[in-house]
N, C-alpha and C positions, 0 to 999 in steps of 0.2 A: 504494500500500500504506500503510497506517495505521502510523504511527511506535509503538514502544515502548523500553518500557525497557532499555535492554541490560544486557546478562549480562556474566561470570556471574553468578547469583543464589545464596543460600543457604537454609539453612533454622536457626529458632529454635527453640526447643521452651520455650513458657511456659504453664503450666499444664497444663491439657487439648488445649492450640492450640499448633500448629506453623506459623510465621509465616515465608512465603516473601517476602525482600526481597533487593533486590540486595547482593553483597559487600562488606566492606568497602573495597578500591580503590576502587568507584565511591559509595560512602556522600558527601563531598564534592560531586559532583554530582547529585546525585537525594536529598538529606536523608535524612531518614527514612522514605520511603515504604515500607508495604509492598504488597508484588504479588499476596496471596494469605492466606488464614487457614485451616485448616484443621483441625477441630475434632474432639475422636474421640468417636465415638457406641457407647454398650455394648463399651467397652473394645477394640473393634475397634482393637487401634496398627496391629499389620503392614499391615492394609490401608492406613490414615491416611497413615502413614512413607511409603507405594508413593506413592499419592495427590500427597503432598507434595513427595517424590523426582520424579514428572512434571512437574506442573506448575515445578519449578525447571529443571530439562532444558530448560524450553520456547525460550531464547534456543537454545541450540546443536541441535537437534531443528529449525529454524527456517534455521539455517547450511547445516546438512546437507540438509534438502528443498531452499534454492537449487542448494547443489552439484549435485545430482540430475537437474536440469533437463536 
């Protein structure tokens, strides 16, 4: 399985763009990366927010399908 970033992640809201990067706790080891951009098109937030709200999920969404098994 291909290594990533571990969670949890967050989300920013700068400008127009909601920027998914990991927590602060793990800021120290993973710098400044972030994991994700997510841009809003024709004012569309609630969808964007959902969008961006997913894609941060994705470490513990990731936990849970192992459990699963």
């Amino acid at each position: 399985m291909t290594k990533h970033t571990a969670g949890p992640w967050e989300i920013s809201k700068i400008d127009n763009c909601l920027i998914v990067r990991p927590r602060q706790a793990n800021a120290k080891k993973w710098g400044h990366l972030n994991i994700a951009s997510v841009t809003r098109i024709l004012q569309q937030s609630t969808e964007t927010e959902a969008n961006a709200r997913l894609i941060a999920a994705a470490p513990e969404l990731l936990e849970a399908c192992k459990r699963a098994k």
